[in-house]
GUBANU-477649 format. One record per residue (C-alpha): x, y, z; chain. Coordinates in nm, 3 decimals, m for minus. Each point is the difference from the previous one (the first is absolute). Last residue first. Example, Ala and Ser with C-alpha at 12.3 -4.5 7.8 and 13.67 -1.06 7.14 Angstrom:
// GUBANU-477649
1.367|m0.106|0.714|A
m0.137|m0.344|0.066|A
//
This chain:
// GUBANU-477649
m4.891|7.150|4.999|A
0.277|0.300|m0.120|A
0.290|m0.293|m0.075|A
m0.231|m0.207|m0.163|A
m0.125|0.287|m0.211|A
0.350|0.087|m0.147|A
0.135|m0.349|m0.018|A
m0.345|m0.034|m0.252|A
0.110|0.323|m0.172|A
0.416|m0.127|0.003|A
m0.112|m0.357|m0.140|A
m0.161|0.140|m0.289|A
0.221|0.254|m0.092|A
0.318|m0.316|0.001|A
m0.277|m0.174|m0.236|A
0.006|0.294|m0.242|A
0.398|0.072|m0.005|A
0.024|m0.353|m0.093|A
m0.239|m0.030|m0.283|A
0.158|0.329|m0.125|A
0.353|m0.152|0.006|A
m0.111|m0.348|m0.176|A
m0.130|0.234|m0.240|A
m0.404|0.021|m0.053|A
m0.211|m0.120|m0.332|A
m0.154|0.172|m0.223|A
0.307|m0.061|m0.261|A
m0.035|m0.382|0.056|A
m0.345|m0.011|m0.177|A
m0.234|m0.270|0.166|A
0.010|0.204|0.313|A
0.074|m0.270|0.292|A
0.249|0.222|0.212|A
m0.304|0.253|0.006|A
m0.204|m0.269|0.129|A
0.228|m0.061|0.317|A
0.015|0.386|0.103|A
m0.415|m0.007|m0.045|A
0.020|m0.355|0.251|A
0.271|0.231|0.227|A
m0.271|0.290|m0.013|A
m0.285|m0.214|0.106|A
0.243|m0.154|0.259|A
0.069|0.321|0.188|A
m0.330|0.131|0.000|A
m0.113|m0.293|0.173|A
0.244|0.066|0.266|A
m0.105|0.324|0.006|A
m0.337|m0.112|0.063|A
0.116|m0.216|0.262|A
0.067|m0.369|m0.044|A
m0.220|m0.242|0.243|A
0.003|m0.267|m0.227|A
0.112|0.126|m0.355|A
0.370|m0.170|m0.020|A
m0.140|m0.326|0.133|A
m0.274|0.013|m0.303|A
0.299|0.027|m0.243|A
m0.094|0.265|m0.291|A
m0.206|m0.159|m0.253|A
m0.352|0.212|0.067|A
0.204|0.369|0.027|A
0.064|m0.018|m0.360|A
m0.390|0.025|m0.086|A
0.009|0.300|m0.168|A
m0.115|m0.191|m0.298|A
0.268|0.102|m0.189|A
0.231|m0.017|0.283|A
m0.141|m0.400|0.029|A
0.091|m0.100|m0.359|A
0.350|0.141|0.078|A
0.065|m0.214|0.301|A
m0.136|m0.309|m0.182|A
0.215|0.054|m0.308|A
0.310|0.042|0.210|A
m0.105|m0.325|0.253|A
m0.058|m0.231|m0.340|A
m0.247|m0.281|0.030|A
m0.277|0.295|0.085|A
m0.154|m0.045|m0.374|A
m0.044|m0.377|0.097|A
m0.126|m0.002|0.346|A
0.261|m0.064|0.234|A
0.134|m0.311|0.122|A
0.213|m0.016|m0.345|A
0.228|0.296|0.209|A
0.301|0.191|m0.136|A
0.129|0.256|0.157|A
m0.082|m0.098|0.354|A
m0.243|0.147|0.244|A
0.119|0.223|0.315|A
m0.255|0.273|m0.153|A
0.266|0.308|0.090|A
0.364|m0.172|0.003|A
m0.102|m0.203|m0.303|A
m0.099|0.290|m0.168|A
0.302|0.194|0.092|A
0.159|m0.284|m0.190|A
m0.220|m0.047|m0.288|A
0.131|0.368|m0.028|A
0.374|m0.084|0.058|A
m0.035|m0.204|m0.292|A
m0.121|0.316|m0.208|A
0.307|0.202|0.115|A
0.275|m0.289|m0.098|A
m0.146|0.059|m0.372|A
m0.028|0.381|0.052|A
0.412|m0.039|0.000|A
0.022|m0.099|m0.320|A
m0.041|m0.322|m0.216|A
m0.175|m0.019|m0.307|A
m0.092|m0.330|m0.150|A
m0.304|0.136|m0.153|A
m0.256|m0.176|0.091|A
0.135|m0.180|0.360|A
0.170|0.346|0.055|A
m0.352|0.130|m0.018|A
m0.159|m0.257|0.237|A
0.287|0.085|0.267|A
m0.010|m0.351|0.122|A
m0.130|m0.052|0.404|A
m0.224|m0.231|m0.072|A
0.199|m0.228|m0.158|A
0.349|0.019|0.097|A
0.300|0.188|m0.200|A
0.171|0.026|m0.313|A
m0.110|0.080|m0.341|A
0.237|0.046|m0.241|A
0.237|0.297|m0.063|A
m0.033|0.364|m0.156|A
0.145|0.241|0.226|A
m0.206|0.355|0.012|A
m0.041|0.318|0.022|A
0.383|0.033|m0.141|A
0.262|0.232|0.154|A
0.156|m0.279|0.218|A
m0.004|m0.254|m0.211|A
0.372|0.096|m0.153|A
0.123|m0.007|0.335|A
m0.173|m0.362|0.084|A
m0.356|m0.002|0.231|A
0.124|m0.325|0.215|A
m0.303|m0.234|0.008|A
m0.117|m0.187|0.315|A
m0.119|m0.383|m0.127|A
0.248|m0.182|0.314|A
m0.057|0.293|0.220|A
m0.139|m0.211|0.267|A
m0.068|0.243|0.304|A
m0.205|0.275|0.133|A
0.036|0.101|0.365|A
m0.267|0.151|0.252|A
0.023|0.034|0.328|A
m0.248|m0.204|0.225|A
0.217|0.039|0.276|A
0.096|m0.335|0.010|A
0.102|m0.018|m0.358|A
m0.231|0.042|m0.318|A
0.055|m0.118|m0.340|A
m0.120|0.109|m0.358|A
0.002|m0.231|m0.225|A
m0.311|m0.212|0.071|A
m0.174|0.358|0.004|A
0.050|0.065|m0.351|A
0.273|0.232|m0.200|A
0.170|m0.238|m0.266|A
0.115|0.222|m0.329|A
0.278|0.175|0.275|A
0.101|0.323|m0.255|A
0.339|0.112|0.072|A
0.172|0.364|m0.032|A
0.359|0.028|m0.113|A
0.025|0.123|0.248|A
m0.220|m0.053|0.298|A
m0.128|0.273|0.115|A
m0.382|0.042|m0.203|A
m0.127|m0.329|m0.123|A
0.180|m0.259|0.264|A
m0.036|0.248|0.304|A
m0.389|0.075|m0.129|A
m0.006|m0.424|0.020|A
0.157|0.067|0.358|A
m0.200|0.303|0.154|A
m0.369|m0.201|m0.158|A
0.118|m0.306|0.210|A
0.039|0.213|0.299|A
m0.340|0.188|m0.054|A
m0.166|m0.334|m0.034|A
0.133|m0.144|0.292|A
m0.093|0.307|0.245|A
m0.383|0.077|m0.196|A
m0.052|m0.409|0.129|A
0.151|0.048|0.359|A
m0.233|0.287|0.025|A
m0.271|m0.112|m0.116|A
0.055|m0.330|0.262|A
0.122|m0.343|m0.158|A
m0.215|m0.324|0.097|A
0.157|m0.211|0.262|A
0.240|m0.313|m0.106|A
m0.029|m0.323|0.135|A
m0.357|m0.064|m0.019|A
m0.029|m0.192|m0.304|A
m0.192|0.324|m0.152|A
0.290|0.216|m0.015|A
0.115|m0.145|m0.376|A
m0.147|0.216|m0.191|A
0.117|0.362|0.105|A
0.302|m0.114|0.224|A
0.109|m0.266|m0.204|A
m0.013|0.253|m0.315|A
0.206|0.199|0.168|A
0.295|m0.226|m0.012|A
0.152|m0.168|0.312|A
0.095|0.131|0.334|A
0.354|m0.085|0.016|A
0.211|0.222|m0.282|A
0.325|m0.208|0.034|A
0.249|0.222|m0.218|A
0.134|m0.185|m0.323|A
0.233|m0.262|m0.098|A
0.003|m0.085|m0.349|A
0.068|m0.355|m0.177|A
0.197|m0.139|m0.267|A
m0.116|m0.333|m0.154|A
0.180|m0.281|0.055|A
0.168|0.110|0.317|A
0.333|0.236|0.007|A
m0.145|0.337|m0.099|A
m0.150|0.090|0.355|A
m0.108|0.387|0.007|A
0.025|0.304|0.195|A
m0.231|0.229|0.231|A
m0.275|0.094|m0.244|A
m0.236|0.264|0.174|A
m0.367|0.010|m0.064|A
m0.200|0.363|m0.092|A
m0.125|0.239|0.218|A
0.261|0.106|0.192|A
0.234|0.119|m0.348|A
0.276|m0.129|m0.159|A
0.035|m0.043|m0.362|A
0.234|m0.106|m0.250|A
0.154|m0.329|0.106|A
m0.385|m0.119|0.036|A
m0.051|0.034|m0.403|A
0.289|m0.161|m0.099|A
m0.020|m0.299|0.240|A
m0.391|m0.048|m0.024|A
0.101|m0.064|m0.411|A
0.197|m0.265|0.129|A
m0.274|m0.149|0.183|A
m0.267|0.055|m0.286|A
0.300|m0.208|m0.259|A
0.025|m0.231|0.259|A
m0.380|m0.108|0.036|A
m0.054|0.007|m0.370|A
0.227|m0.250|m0.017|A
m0.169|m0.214|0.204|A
0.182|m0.345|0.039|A
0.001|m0.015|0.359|A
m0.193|0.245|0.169|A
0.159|0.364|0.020|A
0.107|0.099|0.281|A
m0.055|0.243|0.269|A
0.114|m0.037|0.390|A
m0.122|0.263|0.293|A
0.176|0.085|0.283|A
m0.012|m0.083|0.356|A
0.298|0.125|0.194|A
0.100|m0.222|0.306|A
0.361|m0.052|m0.006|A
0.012|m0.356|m0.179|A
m0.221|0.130|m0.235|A
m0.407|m0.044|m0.023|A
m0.124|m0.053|m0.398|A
m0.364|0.030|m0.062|A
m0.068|m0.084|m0.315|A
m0.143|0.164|m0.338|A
m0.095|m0.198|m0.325|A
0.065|0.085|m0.375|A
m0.137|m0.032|m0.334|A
m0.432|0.074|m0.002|A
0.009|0.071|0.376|A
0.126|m0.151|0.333|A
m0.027|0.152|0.338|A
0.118|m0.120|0.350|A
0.171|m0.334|m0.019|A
0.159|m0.066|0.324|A
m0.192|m0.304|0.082|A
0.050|m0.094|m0.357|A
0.383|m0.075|0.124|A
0.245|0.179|m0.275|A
0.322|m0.200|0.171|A
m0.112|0.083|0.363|A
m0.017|0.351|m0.137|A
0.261|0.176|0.176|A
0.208|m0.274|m0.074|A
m0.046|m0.058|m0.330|A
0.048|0.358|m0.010|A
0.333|0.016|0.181|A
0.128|m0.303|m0.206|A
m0.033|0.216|m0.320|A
0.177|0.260|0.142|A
m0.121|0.362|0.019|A
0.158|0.255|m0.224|A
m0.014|0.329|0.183|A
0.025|0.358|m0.017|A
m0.019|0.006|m0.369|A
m0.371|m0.023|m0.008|A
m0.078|0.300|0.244|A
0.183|0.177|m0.314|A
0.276|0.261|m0.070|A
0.104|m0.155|m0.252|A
m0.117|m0.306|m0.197|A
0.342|m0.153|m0.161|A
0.005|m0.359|0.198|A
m0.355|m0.034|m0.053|A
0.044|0.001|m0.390|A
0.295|m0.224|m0.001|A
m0.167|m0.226|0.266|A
m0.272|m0.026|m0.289|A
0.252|m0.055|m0.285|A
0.168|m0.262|0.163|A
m0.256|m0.232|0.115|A
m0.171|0.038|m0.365|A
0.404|m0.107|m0.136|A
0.038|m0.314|0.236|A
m0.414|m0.085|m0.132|A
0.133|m0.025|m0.357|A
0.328|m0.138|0.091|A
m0.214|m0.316|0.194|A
m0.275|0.055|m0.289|A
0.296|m0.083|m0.278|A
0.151|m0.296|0.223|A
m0.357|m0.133|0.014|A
m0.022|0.025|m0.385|A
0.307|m0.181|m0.032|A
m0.059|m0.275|0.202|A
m0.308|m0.078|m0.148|A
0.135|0.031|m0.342|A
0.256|m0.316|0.032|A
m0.281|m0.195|0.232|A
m0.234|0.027|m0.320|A
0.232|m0.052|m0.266|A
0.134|m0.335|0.190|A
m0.397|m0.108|0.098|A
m0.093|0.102|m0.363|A
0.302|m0.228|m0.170|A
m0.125|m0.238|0.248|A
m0.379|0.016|m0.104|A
0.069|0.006|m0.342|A
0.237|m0.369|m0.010|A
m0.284|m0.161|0.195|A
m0.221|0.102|m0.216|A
0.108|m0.071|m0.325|A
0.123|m0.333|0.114|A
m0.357|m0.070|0.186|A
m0.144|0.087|m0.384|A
0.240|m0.223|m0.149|A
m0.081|m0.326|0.210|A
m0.399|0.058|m0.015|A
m0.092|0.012|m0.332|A
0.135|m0.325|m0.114|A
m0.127|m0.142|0.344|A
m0.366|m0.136|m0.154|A
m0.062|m0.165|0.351|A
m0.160|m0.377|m0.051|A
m0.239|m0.082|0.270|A
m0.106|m0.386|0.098|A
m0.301|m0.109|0.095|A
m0.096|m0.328|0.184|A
m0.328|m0.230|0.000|A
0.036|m0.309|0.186|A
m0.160|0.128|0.286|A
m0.363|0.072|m0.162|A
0.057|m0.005|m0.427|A
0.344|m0.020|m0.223|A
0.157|0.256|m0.143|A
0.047|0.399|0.007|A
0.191|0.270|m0.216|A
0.099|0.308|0.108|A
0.229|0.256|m0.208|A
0.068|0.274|0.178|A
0.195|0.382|m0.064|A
0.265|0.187|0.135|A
0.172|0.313|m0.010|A
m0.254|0.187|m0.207|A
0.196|0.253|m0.203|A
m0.187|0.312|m0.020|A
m0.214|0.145|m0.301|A
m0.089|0.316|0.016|A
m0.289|0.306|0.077|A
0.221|0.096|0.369|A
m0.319|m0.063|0.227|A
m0.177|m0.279|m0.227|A
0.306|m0.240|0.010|A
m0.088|m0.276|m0.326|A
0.182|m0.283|0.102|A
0.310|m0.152|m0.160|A
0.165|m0.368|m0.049|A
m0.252|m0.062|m0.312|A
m0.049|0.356|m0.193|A
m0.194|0.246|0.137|A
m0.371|0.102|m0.207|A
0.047|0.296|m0.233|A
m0.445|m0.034|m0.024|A
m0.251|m0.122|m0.244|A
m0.309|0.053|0.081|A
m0.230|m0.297|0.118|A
0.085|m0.342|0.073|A
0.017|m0.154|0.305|A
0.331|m0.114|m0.025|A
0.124|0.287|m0.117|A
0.059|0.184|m0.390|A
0.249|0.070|m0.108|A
0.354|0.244|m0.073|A
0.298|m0.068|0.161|A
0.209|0.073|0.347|A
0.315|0.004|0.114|A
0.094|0.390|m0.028|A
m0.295|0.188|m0.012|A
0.090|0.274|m0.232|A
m0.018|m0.220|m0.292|A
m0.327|m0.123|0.051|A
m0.219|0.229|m0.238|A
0.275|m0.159|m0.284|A
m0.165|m0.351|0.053|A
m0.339|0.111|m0.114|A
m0.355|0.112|0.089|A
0.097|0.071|0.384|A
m0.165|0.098|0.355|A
0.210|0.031|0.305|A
0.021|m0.239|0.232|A
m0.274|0.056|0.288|A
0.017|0.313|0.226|A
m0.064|m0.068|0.380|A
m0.345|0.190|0.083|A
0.019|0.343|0.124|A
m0.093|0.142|0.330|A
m0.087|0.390|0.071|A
0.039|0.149|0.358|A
m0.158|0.298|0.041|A
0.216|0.299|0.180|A
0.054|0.240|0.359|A
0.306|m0.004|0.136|A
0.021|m0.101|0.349|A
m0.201|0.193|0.254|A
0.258|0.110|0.292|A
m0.061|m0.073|0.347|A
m0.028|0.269|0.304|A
m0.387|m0.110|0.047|A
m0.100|m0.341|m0.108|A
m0.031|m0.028|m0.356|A
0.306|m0.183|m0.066|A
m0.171|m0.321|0.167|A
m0.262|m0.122|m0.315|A
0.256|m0.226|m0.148|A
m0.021|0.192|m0.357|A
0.148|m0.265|m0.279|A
m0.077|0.216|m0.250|A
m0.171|0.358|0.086|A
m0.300|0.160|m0.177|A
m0.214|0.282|0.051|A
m0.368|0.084|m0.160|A
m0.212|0.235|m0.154|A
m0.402|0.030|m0.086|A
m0.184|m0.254|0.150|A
m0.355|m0.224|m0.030|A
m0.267|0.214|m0.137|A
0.251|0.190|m0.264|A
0.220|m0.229|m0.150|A
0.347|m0.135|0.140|A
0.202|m0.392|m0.049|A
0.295|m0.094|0.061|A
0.037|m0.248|m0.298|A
0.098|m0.330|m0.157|A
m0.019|m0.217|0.251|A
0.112|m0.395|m0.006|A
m0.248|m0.257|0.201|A
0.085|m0.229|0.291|A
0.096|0.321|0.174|A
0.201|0.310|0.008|A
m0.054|0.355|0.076|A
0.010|0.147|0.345|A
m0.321|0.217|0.098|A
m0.056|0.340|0.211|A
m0.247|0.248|0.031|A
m0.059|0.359|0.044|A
m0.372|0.115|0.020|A
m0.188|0.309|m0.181|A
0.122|0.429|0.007|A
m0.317|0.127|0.166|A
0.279|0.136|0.268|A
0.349|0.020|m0.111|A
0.193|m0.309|0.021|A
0.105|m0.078|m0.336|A
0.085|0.405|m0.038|A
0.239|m0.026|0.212|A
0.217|m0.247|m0.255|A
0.237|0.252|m0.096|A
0.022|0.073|0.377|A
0.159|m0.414|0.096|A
m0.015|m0.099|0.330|A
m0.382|0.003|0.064|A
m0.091|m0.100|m0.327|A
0.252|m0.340|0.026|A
m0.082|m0.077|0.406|A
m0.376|m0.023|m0.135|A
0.088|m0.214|m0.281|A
0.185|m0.238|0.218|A
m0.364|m0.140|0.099|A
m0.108|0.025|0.365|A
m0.334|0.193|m0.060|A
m0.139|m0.264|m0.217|A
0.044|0.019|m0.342|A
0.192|m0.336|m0.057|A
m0.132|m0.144|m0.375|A
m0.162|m0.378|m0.058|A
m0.343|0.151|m0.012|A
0.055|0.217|m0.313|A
0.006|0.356|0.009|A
m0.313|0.314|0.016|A
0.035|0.369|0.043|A
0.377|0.001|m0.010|A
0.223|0.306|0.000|A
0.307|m0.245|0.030|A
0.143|m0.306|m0.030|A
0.334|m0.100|0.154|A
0.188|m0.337|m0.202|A
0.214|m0.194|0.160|A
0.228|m0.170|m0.295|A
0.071|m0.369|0.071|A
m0.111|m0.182|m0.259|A
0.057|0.171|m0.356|A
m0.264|0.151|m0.222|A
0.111|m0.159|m0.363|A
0.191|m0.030|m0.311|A
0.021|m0.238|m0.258|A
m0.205|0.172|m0.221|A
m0.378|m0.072|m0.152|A
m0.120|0.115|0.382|A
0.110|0.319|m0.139|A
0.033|0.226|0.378|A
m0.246|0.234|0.123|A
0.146|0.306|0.304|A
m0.287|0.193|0.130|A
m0.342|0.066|m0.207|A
0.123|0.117|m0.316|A
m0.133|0.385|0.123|A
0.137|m0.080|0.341|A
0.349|m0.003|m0.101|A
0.104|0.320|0.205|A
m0.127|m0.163|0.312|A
m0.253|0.201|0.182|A
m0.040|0.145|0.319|A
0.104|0.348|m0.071|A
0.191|0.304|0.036|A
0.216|m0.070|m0.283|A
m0.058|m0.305|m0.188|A
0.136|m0.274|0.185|A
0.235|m0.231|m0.135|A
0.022|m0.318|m0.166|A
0.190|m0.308|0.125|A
0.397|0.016|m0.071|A
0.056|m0.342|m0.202|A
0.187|m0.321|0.156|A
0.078|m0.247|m0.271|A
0.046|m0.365|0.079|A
0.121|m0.303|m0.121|A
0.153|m0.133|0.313|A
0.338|m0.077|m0.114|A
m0.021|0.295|m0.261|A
m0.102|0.257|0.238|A
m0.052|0.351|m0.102|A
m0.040|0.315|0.167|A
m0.188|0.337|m0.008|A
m0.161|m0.028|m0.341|A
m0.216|0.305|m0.043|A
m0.368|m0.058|m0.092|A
m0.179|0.048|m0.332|A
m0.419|0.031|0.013|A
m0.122|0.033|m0.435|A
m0.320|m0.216|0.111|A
0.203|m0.307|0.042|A
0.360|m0.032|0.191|A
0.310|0.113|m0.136|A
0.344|m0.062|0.232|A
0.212|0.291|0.010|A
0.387|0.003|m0.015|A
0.186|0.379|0.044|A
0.343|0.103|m0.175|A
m0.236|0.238|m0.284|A
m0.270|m0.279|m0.022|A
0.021|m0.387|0.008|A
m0.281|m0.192|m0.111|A
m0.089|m0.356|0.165|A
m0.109|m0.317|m0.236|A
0.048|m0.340|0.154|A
m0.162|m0.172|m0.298|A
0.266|0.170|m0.244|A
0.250|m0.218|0.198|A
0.326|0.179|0.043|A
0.126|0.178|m0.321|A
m0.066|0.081|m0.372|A
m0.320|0.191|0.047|A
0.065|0.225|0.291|A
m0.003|0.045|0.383|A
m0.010|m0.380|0.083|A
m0.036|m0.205|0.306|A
0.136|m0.329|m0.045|A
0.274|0.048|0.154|A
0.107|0.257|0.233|A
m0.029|0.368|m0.072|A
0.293|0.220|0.174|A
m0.138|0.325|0.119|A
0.309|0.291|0.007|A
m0.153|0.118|m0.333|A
m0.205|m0.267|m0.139|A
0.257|m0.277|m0.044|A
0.005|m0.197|m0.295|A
m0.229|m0.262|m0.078|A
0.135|m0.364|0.026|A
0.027|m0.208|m0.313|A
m0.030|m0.365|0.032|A
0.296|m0.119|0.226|A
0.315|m0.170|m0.083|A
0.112|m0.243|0.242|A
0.296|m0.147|0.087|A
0.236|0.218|m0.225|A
m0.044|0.262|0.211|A
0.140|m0.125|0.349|A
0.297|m0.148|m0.147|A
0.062|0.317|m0.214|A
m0.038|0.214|0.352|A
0.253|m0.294|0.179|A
0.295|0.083|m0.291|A
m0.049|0.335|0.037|A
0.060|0.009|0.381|A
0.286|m0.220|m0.066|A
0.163|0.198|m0.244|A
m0.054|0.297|0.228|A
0.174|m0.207|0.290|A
0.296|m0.108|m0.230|A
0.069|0.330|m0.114|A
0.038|0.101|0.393|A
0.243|m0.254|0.076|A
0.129|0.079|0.383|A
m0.350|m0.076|0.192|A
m0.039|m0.329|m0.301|A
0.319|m0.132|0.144|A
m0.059|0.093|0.319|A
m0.309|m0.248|0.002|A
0.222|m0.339|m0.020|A
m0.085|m0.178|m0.308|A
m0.097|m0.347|0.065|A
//
């Protein structure tokens, strides 16, 4: 045997080798002709996008990059996914038309496939029905149905819900006999939902919906269909006529291969009986012949491929994980590079160990595990000497998580101000790197305004409530107006913004905060996507993708809002047009009804100026919300009036 340095130190001989296998592989089998790829979407065999490939029975279209499956009635549907082991195609359902509850392919009666073709509804898909005013006995619409999680959960589907809108029900297709459709008309219902393979338990509360889609099942392809030798000659091993059973005539396999309906050729068949059988009762005995002329060259073949593979394949593994060890070596590098040269910086004053952390947080113990959010989780950490800090990093294979935390770096090396969270140093010597902050130990504000209820908190006071949100206002006007260059944070909500044991006020995570560049400075302006939390989205950025400083401005709003109704931003509890907390607050000013939604603890036994105070903080919050940014208050003018309202209630405290 060859010994494997001789291959590591003969590079020609490897690529000859890796050649050598590829031929071996091809020359097994040739394949009828597979469709080319549809964009980035491969198209297995025997589906077929046009007349001189795949099957022409298994007939999808494929549109500008983008596959869609064609149903009756003139109703396409976008391929999501294919499965050529399985046989199935997973479209995107139909949509809603806007402000409705009705599927966009109502008018051909929901989704109708060509019972003539070989394709069909496939088991397994959940399927939610709604707007109905009648549906077949075998359907869940009781109370408990999925369906009612689904409209609750979801706002393009508030309409669903809506009152006089008809029932939501459930069924899961399959059965002793095939189905061709899912199935809408008007007196039964009028849109629908579908999942594949839906378990029922990701619509409990806190778990994500997967991926909405239809499963579609073919039926395995038969040979293909010829009228003369010459149709065959792209299916190696194989000839023109006509079966067993008659019928039309077909490129069936030659003897020694079978026909393999997933790849559309004929494969070696590595062995094959002959019985025959004599005699009657006990004296009968059979004996088996093995046709072996097939068998010895194919194992050959085989063998021989699957070490050259195991050689190649051990030669390039240890190469590629040479190439990620100097890949990660340089990453390591670059960020304790970038650290080392921050000046004058709370993050240069120390680089924590990574056995210090471990230690201080009983090696990342979920008992110390105090926040987590879309790419990175918070824990405690207590040193050897006593101080409590706080320990960010991104979760393991996020690289959206590093990316926020380094961008945290830049941005908290540049300001420092009360209000806002300190960084103390870092830890670059773990997996991922990590940043140590200042312990802020009373939780967020959003705790204290909706999570008070479990008894362990006590509702905040008006003027504990005007304090925060004059604090947070001083350090997002800090970030707009005195910080240079000036910095826009694109998160502001009250799960951000933490309070210590005074109840003072500090925002934190900076990891979508936006530097405003020299040569942005002048400009009304940055254009950028959408960033930020729902609810709590600047619904004009969201449009136009324009960032400025009235972005941060309207968050704040659903903040003061927050701070006055003690309700959250977003709410599927409440009735459909009050879902969202800014629309809500708004609706009610028109009505001059904005004193109904502020927090019923905040109004018992206020006095009138009391009451005073909040009407004008709710009119304060509105004017944050103004659809058009220009309308709307500075961080600094937002400030200035809070601090006015606390000094004229201060005022009349201090004279009662």
């Amino acid at each position: 045997m060859v010994p494997l340095s001789t291959f590591m130190d003969q590079p020609k001989i490897i690529t000859m080798l890796t050649f050598t296998t590829m031929a071996l592989l091809l020359s097994r089998a040739q394949a009828t002709r597979k469709c080319g790829n549809c964009g980035p979407n491969p198209v297995p065999y025997p589906l077929s996008t046009g007349p001189d490939c795949g099957d022409p029975l298994y007939k999808i279209r494929c549109t500008a990059g983008i596959l869609w499956f064609d149903a009756l009635a003139g109703s396409s549907y976008a391929i999501r996914a294919i499965d050529p082991f399985t046989r199935r195609i997973i479209t995107r359902p139909a949509t809603l038309a806007p402000k409705t509850c009705v599927s966009t392919d109502f008018r051909s009666e929901g989704m109708h496939l060509n019972e003539t073709l070989p394709f069909s509804v496939a088991s397994g898909n959940t399927v939610f029905l709604f707007n109905c005013t009648t549906h077949a006995p075998s359907m869940n619409c009781s109370p408990s149905s999925a369906c009612h999680s689904y409209i609750k959960e979801h706002a393009d589907f508030g309409a669903c819900g809506a009152v006089g809108a008809g029932a939501c029900c459930e069924y899961r297709s399959g059965g002793a006999r095939k189905e061709f459709a899912i199935r809408l008309r008007g007196g039964e219902c009028a849109a629908y939902e579908s999942f594949v393979d839906f378990n029922g338990t990701v619509a409990t509360v806190g778990k994500r919906w997967p991926e909405s889609g239809v499963g579609i099942e073919w039926v395995a392809p038969q040979e293909p269909v010829c009228k003369a030798s010459v149709d065959c000659k792209e299916l190696l091993n194989s000839k023109c006529g006509v079966g067993p059973s008659g019928g039309v005539q077909r490129c069936f396999c030659n003897a020694g291969f079978g026909w393999d309906p997933i790849n559309g050729s004929c494969q070696p068949q590595t062995q094959t009986h002959n019985t025959t059988c004599t005699g009657h009762g006990k004296d009968s005995h059979c004996k088996v012949r093995k046709k072996k002329k097939m068998l010895v060259p194919v194992v050959v073949s085989v063998g021989g491929i699957v070490f050259v593979l195991a050689i190649t394949g051990v030669i390039f593994y240890k190469k590629h994980n040479q190439a990620k060890r100097k890949e990660k070596e340089a990453k390591m590098n670059k960020r304790k590079k970038e650290v080392s040269s921050v000046k004058a910086s709370a993050l240069s004053s120390r680089i924590f160990t990574g056995r210090e952390i471990r230690k201080a947080t009983n090696n990342f113990s979920p008992e110390n595990l105090i926040g987590t959010g879309g790419f990175g989780e918070v824990f405690k950490g207590t040193f050897d000497d006593g101080t409590v800090f706080a320990i960010k990093r991104a979760k393991l294979g996020s690289t959206k998580g590093i990316d926020q935390m380094q961008n945290e770096v830049r941005i908290l090396c540049q300001v420092n101000h009360r209000s806002l969270v300190r960084l103390l140093g870092c830890c670059l010597e773990l997996e991922h790197p990590l940043l140590i902050y200042e312990y802020v130990s009373n939780g967020t504000l959003f705790d204290y305004l909706h999570r008070h209820s479990c008894g362990t908190r006590e509702p905040l006071k008006l003027h504990q409530r005007l304090k925060i949100a004059h604090q947070t206002a001083e350090g997002l006007s800090y970030l707009h107006s005195s910080a240079v260059p000036p910095i826009y944070h694109r998160d502001v909500k009250s799960s951000n913004i933490l309070l210590d044991d005074k109840l003072d006020a500090k925002v934190s995570d900076f990891g979508l905060s936006r530097l405003v560049e020299l040569a942005e400075e002048n400009k009304s302006h940055i254009f950028t996507s959408a960033q930020g939390t729902l609810g709590y989205l600047d619904p004009d950025y969201y449009r136009n993708f324009q960032l400025t400083d009235k972005s941060d401005v309207y968050s704040f709003g659903v903040v003061l809002m927050e701070l006055l109704t003690a309700q959250k931003a977003i709410d599927f509890n409440r009735e459909e047009e009050s879902v969202n907390l800014a629309m809500y607050g708004k609706k009610k000013m028109i009505e001059e009804k904005l004193m109904d939604v502020v927090d019923p603890l905040l109004k018992e036994g206020a006095c009138d100026l009391e009451l005073e105070t909040m009407k004008s903080l709710g009119y304060l919050a509105v004017s944050c919300l103004d659809d058009q940014r220009q309308k709307r208050p500075s961080m600094k003018e937002v400030a200035d009036e809070i601090e006015n309202l606390i000094k004229v209630l201060k005022g009349q405290v201090s004279k009662s």
